[in-house]
C-alpha positions as CSV (number, residue, x, y, z in Angstrom):
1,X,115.2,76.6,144.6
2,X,115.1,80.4,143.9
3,X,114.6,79.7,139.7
4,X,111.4,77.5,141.1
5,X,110.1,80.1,143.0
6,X,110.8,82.9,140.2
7,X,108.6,80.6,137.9
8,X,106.3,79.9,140.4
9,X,105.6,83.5,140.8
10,X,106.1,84.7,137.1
11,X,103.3,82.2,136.3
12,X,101.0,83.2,139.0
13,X,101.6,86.7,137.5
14,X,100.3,85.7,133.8
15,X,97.5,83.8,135.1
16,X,96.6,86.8,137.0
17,X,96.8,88.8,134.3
18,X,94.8,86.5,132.0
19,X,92.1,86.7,134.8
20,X,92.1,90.1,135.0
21,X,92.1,90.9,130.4
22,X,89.0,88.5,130.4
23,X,87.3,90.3,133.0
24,X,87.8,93.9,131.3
25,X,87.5,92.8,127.8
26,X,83.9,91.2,128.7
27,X,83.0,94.0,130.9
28,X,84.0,96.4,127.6
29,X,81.7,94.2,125.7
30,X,78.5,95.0,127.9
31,X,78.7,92.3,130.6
32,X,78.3,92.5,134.3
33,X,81.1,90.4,135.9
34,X,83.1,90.8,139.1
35,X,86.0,89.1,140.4
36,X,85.0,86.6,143.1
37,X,87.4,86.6,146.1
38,X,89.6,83.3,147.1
39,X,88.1,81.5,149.7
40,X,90.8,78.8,149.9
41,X,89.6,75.5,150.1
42,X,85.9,76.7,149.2
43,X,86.4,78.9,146.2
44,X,84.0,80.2,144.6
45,X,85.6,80.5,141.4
46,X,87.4,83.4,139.4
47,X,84.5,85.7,138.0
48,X,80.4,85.6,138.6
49,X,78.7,86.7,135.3
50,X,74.8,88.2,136.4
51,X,72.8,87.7,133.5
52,X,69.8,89.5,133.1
53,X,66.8,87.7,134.0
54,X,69.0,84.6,133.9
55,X,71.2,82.5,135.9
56,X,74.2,83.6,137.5
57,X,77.8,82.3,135.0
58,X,80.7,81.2,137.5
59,X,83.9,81.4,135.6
60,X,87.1,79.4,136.4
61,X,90.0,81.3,134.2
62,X,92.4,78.7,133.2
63,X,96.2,80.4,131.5
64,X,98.0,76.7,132.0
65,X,98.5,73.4,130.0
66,X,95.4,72.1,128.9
67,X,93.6,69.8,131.3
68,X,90.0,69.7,130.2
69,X,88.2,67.6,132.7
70,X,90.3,69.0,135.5
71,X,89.5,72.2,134.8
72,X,85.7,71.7,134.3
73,X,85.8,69.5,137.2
74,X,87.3,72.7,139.0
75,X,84.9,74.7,138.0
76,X,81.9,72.7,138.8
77,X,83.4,72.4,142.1
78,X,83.4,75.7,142.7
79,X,80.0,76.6,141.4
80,X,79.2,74.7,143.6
81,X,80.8,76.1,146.6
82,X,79.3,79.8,145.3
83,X,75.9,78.1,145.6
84,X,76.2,76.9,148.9
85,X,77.7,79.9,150.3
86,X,74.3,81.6,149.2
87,X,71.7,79.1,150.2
88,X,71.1,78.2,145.9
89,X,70.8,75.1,144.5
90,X,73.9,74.2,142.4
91,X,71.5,73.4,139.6
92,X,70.6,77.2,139.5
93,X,73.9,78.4,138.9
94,X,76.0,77.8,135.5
95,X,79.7,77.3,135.9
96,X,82.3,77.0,132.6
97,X,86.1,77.2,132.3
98,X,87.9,79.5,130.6
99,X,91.1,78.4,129.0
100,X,93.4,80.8,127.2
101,X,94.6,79.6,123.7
102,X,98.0,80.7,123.2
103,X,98.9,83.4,120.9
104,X,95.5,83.9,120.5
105,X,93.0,86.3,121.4
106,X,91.0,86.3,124.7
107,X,88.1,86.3,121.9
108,X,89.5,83.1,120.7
109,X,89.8,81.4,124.6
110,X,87.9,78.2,125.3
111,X,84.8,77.4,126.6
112,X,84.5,74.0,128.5
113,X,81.4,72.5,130.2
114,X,80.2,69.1,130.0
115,X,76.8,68.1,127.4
116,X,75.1,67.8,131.0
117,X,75.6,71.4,132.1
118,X,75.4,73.2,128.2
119,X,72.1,71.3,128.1
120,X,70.7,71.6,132.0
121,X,70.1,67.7,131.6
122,X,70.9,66.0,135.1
123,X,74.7,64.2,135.5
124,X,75.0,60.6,136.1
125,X,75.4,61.1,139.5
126,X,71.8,62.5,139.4
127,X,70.3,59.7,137.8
């Protein structure tokens, strides 16, 4: 049980830390993000990007195998929780995950949304 645990927490650790190198390395390249805080069932996601004269960027960091419609599901979810929380319309707030490549640079991390979202056109639940 104890070799669980010590991966359990050893990979909590690197996806912290892949959290916290996208943060700084797009904050070094001239954007203002913050870390959103964990709100358990209703969070908000891992980082707000404020645009300038645009709409804010929710940002689920992913460091884990990849699951692309989990994780975009994930991070619509919690747009959309972010939104709420702050009397917006989900539709006025941008979410994307972020997925580490490995051995790759965080430059070289993905960047998943659905054709729906990249293009503001509404969902098929919206139509």
């Amino acid at each position: 049980m104890t070799d669980v645990a010590a991966r359990n927490r050893r990979n909590r650790r690197r996806g912290a830390d892949w959290e916290s190198e996208l943060r700084d390395r797009l904050r070094e390249a001239g954007f203002d993000i913050e870390r959103l805080r964990l709100t358990g069932k209703d969070d908000e996601g891992d980082h707000i990007v404020r645009r300038p004269g645009g709409r804010p960027l929710i940002i689920e960091a992913k460091n884990a195998t990849f699951k692309p419609s989990v994780f975009v599901r994930e991070a619509q979810r919690e747009r959309d929780n972010y939104a709420r929380h702050r009397g917006l319309a989900p539709a006025d707030v941008d979410a994307v995950a972020i997925v580490r490549r490995r051995g790759a640079s965080w430059r070289e991390a993905y960047v998943l949304t659905t054709v729906a979202e990249y293009f503001g056109l509404p969902g098929e639940a919206d139509r």
